[in-house]
C-alpha positions in Angstrom: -64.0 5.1 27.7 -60.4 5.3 28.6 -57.9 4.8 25.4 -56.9 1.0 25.3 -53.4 0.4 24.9 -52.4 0.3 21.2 -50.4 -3.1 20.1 -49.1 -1.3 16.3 -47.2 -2.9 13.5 -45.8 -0.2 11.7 -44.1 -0.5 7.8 -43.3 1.5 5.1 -39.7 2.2 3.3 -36.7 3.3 4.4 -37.0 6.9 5.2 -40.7 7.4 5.8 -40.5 8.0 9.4 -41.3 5.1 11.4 -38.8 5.6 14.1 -40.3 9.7 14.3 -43.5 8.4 14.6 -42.7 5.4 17.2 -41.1 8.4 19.4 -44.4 10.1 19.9 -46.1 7.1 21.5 -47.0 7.4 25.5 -43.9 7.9 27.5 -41.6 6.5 29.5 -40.7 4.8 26.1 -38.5 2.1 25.9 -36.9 1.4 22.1 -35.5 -1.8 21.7 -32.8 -0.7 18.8 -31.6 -3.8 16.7 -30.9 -1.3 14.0 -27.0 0.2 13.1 -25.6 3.2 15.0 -27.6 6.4 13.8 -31.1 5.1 13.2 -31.7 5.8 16.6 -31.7 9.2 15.9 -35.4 10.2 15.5 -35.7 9.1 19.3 -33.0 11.5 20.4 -34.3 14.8 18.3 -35.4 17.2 20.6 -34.3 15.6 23.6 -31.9 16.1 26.2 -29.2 13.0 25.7 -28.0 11.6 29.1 -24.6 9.4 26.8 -24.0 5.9 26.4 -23.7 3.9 29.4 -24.3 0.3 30.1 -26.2 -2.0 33.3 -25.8 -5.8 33.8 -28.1 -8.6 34.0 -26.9 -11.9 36.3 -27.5 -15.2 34.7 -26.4 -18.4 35.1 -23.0 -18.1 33.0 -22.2 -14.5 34.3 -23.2 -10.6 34.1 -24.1 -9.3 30.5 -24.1 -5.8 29.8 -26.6 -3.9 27.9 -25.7 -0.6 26.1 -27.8 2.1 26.6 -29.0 5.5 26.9 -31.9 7.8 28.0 -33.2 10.9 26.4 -35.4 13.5 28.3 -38.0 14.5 25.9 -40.6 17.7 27.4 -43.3 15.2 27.5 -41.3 12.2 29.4 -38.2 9.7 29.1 -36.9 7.4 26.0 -34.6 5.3 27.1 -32.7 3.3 24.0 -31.3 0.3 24.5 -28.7 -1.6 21.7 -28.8 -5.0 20.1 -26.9 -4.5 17.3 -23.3 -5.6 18.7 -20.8 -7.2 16.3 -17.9 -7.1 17.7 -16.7 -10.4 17.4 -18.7 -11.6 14.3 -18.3 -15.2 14.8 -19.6 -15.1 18.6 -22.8 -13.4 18.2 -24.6 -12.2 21.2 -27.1 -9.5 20.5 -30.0 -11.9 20.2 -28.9 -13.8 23.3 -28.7 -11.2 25.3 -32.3 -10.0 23.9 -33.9 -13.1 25.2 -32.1 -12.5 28.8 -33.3 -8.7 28.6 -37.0 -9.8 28.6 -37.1 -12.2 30.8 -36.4 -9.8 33.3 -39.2 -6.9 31.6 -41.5 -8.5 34.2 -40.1 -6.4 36.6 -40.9 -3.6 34.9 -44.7 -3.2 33.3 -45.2 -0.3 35.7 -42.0 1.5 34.3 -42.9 2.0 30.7 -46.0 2.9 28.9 -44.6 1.9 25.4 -42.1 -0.5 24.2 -40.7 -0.4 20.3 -38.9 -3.0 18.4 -36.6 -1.4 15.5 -36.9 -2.9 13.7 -37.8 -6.6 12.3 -35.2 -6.6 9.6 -32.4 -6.2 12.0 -33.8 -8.4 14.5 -34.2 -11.2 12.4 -30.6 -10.7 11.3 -29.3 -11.2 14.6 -31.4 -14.1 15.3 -30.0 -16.1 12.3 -26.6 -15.6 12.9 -27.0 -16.4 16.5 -28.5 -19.9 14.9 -25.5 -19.9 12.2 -22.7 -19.1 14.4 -23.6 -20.5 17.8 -26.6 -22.7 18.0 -26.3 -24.7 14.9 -22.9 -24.4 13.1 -22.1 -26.1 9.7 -21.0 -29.9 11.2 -17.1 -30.1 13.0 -14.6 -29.9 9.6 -16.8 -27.8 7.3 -15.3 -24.7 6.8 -18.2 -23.4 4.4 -21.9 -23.8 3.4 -20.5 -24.2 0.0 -17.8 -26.2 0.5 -18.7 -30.1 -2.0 -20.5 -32.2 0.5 -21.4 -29.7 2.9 -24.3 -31.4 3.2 -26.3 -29.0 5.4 -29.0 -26.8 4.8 -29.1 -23.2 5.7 -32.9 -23.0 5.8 -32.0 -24.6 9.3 -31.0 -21.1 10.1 -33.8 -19.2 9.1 -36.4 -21.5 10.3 -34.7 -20.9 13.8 -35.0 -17.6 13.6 -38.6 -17.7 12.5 -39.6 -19.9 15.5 -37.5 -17.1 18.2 -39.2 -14.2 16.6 -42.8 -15.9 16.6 -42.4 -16.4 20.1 -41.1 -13.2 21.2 -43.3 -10.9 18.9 -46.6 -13.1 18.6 -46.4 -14.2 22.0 -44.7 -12.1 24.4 -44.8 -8.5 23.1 -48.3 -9.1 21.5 -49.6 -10.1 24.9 -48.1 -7.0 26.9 -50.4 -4.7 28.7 -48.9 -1.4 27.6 -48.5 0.0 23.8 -46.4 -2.1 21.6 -44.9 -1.0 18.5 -43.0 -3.0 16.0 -41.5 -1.6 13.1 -41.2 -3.1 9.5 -40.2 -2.6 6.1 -42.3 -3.6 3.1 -42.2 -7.2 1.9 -41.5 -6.8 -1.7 -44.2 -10.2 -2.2 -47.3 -8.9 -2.2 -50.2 -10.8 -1.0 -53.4 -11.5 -1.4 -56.1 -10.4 1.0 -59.7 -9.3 0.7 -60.1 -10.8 -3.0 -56.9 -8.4 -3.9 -53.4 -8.2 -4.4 -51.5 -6.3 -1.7 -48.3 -5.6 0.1 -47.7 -6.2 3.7 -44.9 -5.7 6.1 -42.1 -7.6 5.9 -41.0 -10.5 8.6 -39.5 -14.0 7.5 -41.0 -17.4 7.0 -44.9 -18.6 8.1 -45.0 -14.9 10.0 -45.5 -13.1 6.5 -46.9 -16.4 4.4 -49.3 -17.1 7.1 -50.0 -13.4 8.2 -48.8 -14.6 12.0 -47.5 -10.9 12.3 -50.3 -9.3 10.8 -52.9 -10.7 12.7 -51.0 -10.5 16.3 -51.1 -7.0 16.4 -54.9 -5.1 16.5 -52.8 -2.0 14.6 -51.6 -2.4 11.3 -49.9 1.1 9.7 -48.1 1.9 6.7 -45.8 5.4 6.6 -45.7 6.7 3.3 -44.6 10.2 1.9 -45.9 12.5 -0.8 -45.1 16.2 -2.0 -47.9 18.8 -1.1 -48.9 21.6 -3.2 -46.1 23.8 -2.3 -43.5 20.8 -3.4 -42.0 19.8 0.3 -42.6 16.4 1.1 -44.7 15.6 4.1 -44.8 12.1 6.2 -48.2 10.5 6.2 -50.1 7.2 8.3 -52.4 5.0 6.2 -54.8 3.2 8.7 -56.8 1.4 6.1 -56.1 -0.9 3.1 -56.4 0.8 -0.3 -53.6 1.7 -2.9 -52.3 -1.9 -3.1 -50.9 -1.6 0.7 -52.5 -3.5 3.6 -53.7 -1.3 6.7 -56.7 -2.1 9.6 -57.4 0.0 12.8 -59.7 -0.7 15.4 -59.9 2.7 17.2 -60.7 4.2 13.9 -58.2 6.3 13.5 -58.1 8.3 10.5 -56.9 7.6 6.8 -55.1 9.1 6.4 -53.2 10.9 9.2 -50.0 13.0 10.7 -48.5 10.1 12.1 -48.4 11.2 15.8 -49.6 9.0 18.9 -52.9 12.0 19.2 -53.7 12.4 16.0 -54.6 8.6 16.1 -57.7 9.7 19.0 -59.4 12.4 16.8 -62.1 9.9 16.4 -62.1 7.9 19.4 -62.1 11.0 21.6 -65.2 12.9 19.9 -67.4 9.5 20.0 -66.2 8.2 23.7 -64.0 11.1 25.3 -61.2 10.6 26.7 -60.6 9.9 30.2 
């Protein structure tokens, strides 16, 4: 049977090579970067950086323009694009211009072969303060959440942000028919699953209390990293639960694993071949 497209949640701590390990997915590869300047890194390494440039998208109120820029890997393109402006703090648009950015990915599903969210942490953050700055400020003469008889309540925010990730992850990227890989930290509240206590990947609200997250994607990893017996520390993809940490595969894929995009097939290939 021919490898199925792989729809991958993909969490561990800072530093334990998510973004490496997104970048050897099928390419063209498209990284959607909500993270600061730098973390894109991993996805240039070893690639032959074309610069920053920029394209517009019409709409209804004018052309937006999203940063960008494409990396020619040996085995195919990345192309990066940025949603982590903050230039004017109080006029967020990153998210905004997220939302206009896929409704035009339509027009694309024959382009890429892999799309990546990097990650939730940052996107979430973007999608609250679009809520907090834009589409549902503190009431007219309230200068401050805190200020006596605010009366508001900022759970407004994040339960708006909730409800725009949920569609977008759980919904649209969950339902694409190419590989899809989000990327998470660990959510410090562990949960319980399977008669035991575990941690999971981190997202806000009912997508981590009500595992929405968890059980949109078919792929659930956790990047970890230990020493080996000569004392270097080597990067590592669990695939199942054990060790407290919550993990499932359905191409059986090994656990553990190098996290690269091939090493995931050793087992799929030998029982249905790849073709």
């Amino acid at each position: 049977m021919k490898r199925p497209n792989l729809h991958v949640l993909l969490y561990g701590d800072t530093g334990s090579g998510k973004s490496t390990f997104a970048s050897t997915f099928s390419k063209p590869l498209l990284v959607w970067c909500f993270d600061h300047n730098g973390k894109e890194i991993p996805y240039i390494k070893g690639g032959e950086d074309q610069g920053l440039k920029e394209y517009g998208i019409e709409t209804s109120r004018g052309e937006i323009f999203i940063p960008y820029r494409d990396v020619v890997h040996p085995d195919g393109l990345i192309r990066i694009e940025y949603f982590n402006k903050t230039d004017d703090i109080e006029n967020p648009t990153a998210f905004s211009y997220f939302r206009t950015r896929m409704s035009i990915l339509h027009n694309e599903y024959k382009t890429w072969k892999t799309v990546v969210i990097d990650s939730v942490t940052f996107m979430e953050l973007q999608a609250r303060k679009l809520e907090e700055k834009v589409l549902n400020p503190l009431p007219a003469g309230t200068s401050s959440l805190y200020e006596k008889g605010a009366k508001f309540d900022s759970r407004t925010w994040f339960a708006g942000a909730t409800s725009s990730l949920e569609e977008l992850l759980c919904i649209r990227l969950a339902g694409l028919d190419m590989n899809v890989v989000v990327i998470c930290h660990i959510d410090r509240d562990k949960t319980m699953m399977s008669g035991e206590i575990m941690q999971v990947p981190f997202a806000p609200g009912r997508l981590s209390s009500r595992s929405l997250l968890s059980a949109a994607f078919s792929e659930q990893y956790r990047l970890y990293t230990q020493r080996d017996e000569t004392g270097n520390r080597v990067y590592i993809a669990q695939t199942s639960s054990r060790d407290g940490y919550s993990a499932s595969t359905q191409i059986d894929a090994p656990d553990p694993t190098w996290p690269n995009y091939e090493d995931l097939w050793v087992t799929w290939d030998r029982v249905y071949g790849d073709k």
